[in-house]
mmCIF file of the N, C-alpha and C atoms, coordinates in Angstrom:
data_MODEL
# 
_entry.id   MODEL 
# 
loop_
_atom_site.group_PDB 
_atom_site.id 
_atom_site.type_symbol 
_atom_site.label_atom_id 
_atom_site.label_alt_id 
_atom_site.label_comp_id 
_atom_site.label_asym_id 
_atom_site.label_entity_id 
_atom_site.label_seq_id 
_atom_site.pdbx_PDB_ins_code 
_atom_site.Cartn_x 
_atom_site.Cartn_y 
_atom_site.Cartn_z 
_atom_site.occupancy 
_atom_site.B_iso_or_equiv 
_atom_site.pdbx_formal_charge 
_atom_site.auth_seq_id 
_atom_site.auth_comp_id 
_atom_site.auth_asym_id 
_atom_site.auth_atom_id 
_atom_site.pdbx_PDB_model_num 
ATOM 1   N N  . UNK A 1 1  ? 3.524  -8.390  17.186 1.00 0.00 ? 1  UNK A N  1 
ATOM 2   C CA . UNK A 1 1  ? 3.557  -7.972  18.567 1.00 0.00 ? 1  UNK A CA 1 
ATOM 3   C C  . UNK A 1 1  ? 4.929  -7.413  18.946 1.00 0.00 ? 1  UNK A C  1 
ATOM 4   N N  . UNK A 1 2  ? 6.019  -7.762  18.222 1.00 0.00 ? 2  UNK A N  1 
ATOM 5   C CA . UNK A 1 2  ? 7.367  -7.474  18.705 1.00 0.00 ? 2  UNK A CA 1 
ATOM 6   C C  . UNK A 1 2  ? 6.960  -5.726  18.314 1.00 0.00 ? 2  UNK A C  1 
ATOM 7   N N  . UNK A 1 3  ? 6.913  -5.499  16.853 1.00 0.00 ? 3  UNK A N  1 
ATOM 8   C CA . UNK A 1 3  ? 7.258  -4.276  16.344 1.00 0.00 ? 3  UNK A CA 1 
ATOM 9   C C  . UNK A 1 3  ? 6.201  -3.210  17.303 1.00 0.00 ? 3  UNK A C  1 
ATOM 10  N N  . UNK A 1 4  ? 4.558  -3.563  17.727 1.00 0.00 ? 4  UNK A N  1 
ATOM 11  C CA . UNK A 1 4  ? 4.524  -3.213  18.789 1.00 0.00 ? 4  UNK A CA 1 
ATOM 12  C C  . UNK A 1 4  ? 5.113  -2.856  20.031 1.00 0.00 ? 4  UNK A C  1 
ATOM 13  N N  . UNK A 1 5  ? 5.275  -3.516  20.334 1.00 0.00 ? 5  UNK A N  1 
ATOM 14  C CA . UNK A 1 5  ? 6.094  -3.637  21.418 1.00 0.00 ? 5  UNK A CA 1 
ATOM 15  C C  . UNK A 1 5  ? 7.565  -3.033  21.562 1.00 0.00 ? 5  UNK A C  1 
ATOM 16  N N  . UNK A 1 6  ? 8.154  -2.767  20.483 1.00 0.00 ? 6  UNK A N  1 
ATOM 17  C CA . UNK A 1 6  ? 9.352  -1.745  20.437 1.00 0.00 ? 6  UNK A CA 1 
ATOM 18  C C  . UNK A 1 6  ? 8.555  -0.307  19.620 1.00 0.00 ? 6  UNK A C  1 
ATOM 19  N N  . UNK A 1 7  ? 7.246  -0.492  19.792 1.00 0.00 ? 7  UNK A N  1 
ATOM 20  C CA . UNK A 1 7  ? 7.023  1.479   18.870 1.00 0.00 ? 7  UNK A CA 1 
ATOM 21  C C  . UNK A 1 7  ? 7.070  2.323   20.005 1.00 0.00 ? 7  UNK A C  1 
ATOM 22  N N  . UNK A 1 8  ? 7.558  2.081   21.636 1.00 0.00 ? 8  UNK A N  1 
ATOM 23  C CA . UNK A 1 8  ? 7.795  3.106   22.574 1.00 0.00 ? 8  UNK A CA 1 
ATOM 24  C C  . UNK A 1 8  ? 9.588  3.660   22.908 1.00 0.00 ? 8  UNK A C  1 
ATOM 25  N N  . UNK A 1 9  ? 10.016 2.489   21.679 1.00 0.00 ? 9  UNK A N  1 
ATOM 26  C CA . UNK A 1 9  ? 11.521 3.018   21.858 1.00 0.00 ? 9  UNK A CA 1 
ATOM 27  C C  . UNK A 1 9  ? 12.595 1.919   21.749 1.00 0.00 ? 9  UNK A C  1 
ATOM 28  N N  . UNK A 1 10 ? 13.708 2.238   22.145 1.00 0.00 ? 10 UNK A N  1 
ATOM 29  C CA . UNK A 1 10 ? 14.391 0.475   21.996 1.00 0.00 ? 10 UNK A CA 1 
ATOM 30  C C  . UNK A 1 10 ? 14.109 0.239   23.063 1.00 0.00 ? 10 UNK A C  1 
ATOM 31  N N  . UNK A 1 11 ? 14.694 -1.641  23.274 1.00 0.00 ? 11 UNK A N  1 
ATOM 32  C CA . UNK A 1 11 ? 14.412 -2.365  24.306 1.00 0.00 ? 11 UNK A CA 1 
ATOM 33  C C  . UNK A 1 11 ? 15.476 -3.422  24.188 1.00 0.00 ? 11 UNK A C  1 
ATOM 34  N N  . UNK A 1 12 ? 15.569 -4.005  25.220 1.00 0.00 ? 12 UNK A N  1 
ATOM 35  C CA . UNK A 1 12 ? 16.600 -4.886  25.053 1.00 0.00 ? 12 UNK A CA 1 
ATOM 36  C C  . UNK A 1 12 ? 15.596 -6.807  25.405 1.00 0.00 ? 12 UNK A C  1 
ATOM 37  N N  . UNK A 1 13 ? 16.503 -7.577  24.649 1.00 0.00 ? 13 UNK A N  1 
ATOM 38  C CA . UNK A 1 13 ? 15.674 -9.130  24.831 1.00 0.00 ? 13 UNK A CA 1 
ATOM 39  C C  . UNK A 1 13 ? 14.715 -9.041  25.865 1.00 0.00 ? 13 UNK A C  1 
ATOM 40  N N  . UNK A 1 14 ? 15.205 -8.577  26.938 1.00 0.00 ? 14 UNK A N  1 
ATOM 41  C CA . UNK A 1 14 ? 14.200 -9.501  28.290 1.00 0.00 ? 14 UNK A CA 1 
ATOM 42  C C  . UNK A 1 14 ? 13.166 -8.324  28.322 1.00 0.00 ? 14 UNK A C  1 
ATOM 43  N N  . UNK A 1 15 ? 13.388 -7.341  27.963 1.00 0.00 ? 15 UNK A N  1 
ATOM 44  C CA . UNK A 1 15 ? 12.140 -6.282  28.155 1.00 0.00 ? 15 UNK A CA 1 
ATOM 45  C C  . UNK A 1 15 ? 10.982 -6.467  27.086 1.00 0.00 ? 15 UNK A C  1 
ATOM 46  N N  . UNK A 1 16 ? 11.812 -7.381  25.800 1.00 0.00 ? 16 UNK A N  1 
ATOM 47  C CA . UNK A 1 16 ? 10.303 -7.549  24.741 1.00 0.00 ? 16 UNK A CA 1 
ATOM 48  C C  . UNK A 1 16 ? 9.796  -8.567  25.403 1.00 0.00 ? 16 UNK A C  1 
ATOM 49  N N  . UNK A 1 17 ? 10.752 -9.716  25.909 1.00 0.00 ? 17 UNK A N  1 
ATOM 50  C CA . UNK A 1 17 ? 10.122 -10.962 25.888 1.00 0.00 ? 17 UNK A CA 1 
ATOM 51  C C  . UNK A 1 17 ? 9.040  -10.661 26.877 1.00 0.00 ? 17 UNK A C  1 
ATOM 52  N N  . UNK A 1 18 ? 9.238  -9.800  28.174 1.00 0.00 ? 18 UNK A N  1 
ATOM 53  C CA . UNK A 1 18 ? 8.327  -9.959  29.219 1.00 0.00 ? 18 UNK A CA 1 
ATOM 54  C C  . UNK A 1 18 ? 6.964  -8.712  27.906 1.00 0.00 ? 18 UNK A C  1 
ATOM 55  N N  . UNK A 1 19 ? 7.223  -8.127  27.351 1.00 0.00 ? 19 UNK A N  1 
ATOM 56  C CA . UNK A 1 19 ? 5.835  -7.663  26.880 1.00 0.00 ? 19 UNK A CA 1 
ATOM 57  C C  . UNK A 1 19 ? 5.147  -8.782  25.936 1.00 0.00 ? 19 UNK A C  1 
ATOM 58  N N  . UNK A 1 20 ? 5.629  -9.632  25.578 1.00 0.00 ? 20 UNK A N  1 
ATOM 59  C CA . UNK A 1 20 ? 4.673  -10.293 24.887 1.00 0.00 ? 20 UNK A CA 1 
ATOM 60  C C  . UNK A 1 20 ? 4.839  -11.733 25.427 1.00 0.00 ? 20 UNK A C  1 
ATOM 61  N N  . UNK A 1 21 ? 2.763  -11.798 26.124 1.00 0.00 ? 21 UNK A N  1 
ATOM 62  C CA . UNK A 1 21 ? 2.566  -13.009 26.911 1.00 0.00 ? 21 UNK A CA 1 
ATOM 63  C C  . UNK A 1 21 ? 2.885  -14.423 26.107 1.00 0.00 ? 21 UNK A C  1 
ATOM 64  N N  . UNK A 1 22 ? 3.502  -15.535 26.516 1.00 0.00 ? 22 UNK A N  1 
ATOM 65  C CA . UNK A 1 22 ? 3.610  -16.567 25.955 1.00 0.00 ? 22 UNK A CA 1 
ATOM 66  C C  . UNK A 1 22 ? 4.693  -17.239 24.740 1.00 0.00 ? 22 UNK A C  1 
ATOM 67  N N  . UNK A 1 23 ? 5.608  -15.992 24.944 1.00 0.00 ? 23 UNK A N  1 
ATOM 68  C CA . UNK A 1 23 ? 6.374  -16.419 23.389 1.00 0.00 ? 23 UNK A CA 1 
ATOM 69  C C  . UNK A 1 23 ? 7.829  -17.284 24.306 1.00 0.00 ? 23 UNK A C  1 
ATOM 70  N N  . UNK A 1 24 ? 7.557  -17.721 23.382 1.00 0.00 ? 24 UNK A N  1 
ATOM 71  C CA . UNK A 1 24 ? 9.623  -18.751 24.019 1.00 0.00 ? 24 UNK A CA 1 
ATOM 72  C C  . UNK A 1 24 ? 10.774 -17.346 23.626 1.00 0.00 ? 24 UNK A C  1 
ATOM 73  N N  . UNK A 1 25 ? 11.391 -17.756 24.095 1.00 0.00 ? 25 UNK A N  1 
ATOM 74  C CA . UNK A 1 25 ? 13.118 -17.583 23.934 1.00 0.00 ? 25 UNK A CA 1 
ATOM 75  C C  . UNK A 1 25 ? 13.389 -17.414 22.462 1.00 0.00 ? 25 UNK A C  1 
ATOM 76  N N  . UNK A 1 26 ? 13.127 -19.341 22.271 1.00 0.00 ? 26 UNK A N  1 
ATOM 77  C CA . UNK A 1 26 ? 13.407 -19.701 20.673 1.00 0.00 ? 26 UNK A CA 1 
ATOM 78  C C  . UNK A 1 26 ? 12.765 -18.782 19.667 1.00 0.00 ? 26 UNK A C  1 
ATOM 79  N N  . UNK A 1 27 ? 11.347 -18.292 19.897 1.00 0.00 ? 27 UNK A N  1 
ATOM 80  C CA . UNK A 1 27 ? 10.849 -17.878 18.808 1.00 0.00 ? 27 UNK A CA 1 
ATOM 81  C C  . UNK A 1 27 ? 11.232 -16.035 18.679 1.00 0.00 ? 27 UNK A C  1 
ATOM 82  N N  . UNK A 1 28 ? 11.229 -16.162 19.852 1.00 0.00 ? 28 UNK A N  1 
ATOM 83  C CA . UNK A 1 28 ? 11.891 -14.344 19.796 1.00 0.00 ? 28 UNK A CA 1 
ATOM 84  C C  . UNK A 1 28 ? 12.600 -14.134 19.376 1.00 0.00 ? 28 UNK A C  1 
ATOM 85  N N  . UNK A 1 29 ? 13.727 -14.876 19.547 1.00 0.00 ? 29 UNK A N  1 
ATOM 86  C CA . UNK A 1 29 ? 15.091 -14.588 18.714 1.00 0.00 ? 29 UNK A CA 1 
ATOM 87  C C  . UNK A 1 29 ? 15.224 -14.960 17.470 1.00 0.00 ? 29 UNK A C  1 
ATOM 88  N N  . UNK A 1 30 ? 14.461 -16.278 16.435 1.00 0.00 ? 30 UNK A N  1 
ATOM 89  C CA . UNK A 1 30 ? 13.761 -16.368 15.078 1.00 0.00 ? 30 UNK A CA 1 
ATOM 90  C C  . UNK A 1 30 ? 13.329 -15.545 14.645 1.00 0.00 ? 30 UNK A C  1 
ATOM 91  N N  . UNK A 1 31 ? 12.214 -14.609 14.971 1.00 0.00 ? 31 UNK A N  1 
ATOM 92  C CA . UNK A 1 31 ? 11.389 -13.389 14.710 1.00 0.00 ? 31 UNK A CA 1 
ATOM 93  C C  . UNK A 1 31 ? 11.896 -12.100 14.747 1.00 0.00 ? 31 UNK A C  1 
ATOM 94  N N  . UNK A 1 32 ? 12.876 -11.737 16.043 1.00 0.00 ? 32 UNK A N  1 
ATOM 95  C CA . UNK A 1 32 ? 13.745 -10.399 15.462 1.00 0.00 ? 32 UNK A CA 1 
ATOM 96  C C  . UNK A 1 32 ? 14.684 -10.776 14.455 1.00 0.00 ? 32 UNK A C  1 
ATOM 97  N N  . UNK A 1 33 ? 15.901 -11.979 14.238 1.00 0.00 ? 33 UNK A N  1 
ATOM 98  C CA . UNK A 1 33 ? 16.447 -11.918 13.093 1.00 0.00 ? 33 UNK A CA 1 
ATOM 99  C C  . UNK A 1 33 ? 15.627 -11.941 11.629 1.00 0.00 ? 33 UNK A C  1 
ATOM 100 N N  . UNK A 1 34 ? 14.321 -12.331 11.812 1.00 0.00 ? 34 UNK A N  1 
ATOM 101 C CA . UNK A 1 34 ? 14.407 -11.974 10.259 1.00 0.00 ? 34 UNK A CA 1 
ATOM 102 C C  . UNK A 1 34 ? 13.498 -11.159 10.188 1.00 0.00 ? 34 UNK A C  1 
ATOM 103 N N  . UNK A 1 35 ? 13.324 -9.725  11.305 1.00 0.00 ? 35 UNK A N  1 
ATOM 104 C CA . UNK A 1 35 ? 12.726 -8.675  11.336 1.00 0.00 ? 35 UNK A CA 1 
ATOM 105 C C  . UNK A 1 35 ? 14.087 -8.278  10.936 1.00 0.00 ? 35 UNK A C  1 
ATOM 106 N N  . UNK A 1 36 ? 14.729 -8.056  11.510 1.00 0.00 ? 36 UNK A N  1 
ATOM 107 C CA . UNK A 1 36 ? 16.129 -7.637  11.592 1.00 0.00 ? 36 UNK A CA 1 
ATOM 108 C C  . UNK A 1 36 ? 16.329 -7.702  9.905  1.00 0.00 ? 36 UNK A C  1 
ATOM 109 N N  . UNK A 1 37 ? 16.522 -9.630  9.227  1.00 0.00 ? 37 UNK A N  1 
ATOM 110 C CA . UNK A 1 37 ? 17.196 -9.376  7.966  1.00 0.00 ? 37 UNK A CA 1 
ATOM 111 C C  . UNK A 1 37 ? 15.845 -8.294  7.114  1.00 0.00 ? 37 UNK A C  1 
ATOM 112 N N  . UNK A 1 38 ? 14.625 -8.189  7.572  1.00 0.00 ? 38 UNK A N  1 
ATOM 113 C CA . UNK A 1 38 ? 13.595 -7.372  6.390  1.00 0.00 ? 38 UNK A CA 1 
ATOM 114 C C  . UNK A 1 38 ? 14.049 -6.063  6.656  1.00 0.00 ? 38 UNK A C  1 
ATOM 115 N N  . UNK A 1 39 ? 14.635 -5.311  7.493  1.00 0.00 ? 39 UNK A N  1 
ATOM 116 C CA . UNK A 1 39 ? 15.159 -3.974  7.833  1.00 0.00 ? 39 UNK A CA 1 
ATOM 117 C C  . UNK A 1 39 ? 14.278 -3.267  8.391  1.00 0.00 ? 39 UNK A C  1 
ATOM 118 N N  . UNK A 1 40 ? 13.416 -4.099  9.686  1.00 0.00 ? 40 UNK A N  1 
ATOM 119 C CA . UNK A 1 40 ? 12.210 -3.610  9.812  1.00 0.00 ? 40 UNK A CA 1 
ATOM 120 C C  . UNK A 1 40 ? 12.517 -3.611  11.567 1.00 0.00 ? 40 UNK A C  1 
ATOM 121 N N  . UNK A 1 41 ? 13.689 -4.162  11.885 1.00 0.00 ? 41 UNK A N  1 
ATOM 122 C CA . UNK A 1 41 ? 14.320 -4.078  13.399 1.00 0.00 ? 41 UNK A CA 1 
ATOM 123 C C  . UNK A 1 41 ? 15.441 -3.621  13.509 1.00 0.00 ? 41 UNK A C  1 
ATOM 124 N N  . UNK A 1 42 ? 16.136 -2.763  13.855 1.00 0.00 ? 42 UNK A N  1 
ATOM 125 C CA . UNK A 1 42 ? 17.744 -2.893  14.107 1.00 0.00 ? 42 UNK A CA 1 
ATOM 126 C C  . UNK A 1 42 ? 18.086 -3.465  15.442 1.00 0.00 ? 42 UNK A C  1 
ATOM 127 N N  . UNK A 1 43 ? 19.192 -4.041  15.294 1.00 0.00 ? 43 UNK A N  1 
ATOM 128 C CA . UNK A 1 43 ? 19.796 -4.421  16.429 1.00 0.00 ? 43 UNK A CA 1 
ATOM 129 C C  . UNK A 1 43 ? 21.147 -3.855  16.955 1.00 0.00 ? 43 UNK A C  1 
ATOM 130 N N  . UNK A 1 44 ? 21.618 -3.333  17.945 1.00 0.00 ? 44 UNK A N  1 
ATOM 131 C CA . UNK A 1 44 ? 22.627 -2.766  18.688 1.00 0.00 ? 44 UNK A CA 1 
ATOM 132 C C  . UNK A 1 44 ? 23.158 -2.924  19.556 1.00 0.00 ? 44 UNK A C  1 
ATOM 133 N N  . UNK A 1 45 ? 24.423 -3.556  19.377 1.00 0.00 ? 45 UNK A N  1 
ATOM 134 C CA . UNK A 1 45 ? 25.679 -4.091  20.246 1.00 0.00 ? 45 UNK A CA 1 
ATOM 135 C C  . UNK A 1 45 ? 26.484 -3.121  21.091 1.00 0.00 ? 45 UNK A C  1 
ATOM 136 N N  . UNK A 1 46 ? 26.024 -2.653  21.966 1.00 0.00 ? 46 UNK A N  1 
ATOM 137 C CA . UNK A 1 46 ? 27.078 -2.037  23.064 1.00 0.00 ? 46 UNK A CA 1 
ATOM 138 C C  . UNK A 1 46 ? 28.311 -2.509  23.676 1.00 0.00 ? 46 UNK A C  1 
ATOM 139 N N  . UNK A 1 47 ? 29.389 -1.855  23.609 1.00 0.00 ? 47 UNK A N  1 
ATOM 140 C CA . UNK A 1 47 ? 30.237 -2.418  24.108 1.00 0.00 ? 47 UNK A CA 1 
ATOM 141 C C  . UNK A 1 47 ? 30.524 -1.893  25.417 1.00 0.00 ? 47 UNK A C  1 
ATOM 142 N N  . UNK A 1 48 ? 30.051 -3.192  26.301 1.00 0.00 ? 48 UNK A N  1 
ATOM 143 C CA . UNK A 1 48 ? 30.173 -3.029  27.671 1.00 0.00 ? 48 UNK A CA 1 
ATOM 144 C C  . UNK A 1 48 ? 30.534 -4.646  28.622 1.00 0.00 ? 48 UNK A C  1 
ATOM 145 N N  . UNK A 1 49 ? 30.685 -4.725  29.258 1.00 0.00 ? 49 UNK A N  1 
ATOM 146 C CA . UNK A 1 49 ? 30.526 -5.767  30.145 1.00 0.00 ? 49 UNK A CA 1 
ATOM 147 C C  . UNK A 1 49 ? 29.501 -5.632  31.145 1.00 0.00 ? 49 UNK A C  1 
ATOM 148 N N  . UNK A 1 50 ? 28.734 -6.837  31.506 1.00 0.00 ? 50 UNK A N  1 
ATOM 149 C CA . UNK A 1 50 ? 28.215 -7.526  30.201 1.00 0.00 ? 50 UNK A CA 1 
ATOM 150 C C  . UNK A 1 50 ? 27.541 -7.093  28.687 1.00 0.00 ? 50 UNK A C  1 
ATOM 151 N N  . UNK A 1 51 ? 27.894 -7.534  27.577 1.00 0.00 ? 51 UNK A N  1 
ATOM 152 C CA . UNK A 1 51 ? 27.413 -6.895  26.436 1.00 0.00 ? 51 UNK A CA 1 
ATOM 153 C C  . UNK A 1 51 ? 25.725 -6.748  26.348 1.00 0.00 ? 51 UNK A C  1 
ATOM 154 N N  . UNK A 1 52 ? 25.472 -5.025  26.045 1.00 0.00 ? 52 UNK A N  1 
ATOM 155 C CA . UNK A 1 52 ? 23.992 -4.486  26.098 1.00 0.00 ? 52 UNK A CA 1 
ATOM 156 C C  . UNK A 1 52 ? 23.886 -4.456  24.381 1.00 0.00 ? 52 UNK A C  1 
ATOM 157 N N  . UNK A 1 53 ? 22.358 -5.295  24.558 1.00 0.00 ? 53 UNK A N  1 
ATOM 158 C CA . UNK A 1 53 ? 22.181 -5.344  22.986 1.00 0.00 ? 53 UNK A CA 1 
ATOM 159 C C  . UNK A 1 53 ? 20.823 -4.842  22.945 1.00 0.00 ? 53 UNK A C  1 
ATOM 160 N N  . UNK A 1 54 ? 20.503 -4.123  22.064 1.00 0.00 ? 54 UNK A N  1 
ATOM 161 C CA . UNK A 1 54 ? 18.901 -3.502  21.988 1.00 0.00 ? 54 UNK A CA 1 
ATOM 162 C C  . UNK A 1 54 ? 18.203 -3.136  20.633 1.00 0.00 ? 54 UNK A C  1 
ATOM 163 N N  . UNK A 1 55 ? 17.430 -3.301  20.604 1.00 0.00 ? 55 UNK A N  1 
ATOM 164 C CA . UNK A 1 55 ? 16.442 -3.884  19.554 1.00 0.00 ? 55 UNK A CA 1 
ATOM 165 C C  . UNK A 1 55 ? 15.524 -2.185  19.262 1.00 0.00 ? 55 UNK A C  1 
ATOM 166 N N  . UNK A 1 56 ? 15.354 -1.860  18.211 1.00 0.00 ? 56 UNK A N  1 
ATOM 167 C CA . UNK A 1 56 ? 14.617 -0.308  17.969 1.00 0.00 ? 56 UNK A CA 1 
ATOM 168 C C  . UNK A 1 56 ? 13.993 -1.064  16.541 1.00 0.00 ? 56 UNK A C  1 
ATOM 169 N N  . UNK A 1 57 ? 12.701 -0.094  16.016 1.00 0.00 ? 57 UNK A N  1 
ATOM 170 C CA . UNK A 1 57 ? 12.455 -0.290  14.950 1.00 0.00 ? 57 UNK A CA 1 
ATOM 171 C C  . UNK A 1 57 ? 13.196 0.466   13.720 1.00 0.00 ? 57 UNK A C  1 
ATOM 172 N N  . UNK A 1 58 ? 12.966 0.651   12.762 1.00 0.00 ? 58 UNK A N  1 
ATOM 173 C CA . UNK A 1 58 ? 13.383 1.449   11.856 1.00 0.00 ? 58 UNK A CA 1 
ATOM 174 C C  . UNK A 1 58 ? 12.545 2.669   10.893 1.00 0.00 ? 58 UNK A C  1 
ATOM 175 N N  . UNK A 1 59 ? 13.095 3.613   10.447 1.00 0.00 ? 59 UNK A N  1 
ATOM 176 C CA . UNK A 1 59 ? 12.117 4.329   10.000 1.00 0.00 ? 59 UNK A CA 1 
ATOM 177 C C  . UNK A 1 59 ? 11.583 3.708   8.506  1.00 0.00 ? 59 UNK A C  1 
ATOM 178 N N  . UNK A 1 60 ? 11.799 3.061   8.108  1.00 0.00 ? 60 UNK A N  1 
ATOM 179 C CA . UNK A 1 60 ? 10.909 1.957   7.181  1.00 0.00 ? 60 UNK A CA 1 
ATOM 180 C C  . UNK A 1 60 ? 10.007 1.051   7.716  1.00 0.00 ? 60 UNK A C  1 
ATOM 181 N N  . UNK A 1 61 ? 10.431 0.767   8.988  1.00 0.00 ? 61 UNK A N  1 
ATOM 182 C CA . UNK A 1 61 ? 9.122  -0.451  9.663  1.00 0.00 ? 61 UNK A CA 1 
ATOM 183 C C  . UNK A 1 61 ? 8.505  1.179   10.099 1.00 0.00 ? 61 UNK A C  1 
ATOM 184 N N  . UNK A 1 62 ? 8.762  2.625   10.511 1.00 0.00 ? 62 UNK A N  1 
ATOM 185 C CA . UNK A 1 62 ? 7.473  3.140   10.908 1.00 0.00 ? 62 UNK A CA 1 
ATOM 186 C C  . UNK A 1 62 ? 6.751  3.691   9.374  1.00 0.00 ? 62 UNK A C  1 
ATOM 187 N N  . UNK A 1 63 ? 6.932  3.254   8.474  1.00 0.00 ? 63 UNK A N  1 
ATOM 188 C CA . UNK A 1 63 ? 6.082  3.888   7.124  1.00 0.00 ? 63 UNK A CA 1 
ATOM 189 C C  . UNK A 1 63 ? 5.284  2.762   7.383  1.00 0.00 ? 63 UNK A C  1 
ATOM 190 N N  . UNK A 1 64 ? 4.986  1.712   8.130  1.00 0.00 ? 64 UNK A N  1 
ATOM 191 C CA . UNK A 1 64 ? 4.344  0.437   7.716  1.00 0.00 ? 64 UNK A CA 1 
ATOM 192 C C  . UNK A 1 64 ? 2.912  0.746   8.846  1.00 0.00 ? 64 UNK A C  1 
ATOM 193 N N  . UNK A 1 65 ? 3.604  1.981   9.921  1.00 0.00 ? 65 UNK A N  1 
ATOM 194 C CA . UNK A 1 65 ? 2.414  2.373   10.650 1.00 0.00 ? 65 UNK A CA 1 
ATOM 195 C C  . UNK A 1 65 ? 0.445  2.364   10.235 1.00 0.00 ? 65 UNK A C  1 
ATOM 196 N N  . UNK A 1 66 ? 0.709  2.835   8.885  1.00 0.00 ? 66 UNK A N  1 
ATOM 197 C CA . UNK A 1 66 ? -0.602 2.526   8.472  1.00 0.00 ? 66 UNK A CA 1 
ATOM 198 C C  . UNK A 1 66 ? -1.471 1.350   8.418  1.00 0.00 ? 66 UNK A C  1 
ATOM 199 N N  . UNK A 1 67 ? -0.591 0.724   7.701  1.00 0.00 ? 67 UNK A N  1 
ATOM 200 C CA . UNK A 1 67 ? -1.308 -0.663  7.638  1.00 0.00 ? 67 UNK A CA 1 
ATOM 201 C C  . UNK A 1 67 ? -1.597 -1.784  8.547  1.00 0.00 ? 67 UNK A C  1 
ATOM 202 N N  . UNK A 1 68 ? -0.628 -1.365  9.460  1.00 0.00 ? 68 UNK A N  1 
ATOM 203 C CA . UNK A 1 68 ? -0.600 -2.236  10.642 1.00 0.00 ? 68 UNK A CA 1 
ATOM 204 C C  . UNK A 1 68 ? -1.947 -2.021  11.624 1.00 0.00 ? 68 UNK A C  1 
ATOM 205 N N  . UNK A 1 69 ? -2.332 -0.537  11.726 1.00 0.00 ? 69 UNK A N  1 
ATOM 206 C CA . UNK A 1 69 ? -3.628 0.045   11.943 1.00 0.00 ? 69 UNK A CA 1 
ATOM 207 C C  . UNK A 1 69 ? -3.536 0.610   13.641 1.00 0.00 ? 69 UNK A C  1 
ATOM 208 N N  . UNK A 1 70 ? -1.382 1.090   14.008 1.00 0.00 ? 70 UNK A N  1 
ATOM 209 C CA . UNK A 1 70 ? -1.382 0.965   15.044 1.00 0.00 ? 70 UNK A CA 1 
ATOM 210 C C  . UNK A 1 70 ? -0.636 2.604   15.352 1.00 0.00 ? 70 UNK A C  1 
ATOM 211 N N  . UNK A 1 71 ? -0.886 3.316   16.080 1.00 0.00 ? 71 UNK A N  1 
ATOM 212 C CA . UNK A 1 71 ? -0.486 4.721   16.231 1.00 0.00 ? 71 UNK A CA 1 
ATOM 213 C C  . UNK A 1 71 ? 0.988  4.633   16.415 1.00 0.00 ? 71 UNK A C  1 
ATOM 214 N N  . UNK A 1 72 ? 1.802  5.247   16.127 1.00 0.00 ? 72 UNK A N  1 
ATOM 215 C CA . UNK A 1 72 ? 3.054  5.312   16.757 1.00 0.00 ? 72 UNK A CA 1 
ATOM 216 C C  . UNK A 1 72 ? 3.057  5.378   18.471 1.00 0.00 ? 72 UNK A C  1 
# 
């Protein structure tokens, strides 16, 4: 549901969490890091105050488009 949920572009934490009904905090942030370590999320640190961090897929998680059975 995450990688869904970022195939319209990046997003930052609170914009996935509110797309997908029911998930904690805890597990979102479990699930992008080790989307993240498979190279199937990137993550991006802006330097700003307060720090903007945002979450995109990668063009290896979109070769996975097929199987997943989900349109870009």
């Amino acid at each position: 549901m995450i990688i869904v949920s970022l195939s319209s572009g990046h997003k930052r934490y609170r914009e996935i969490a509110k797309s997908i009904p029911n998930i904690t905090f805890r597990m979102l942030s479990k699930e992008l890091k080790e989307l993240e370590m498979n190279k199937l999320v990137t993550r991006t640190a802006h330097d700003e105050t307060p720090v903007l961090i945002e979450y995109e897929i990668t063009d290896y998680c979109k070769t996975l488009w097929p199987m997943l059975g989900e349109a870009p």
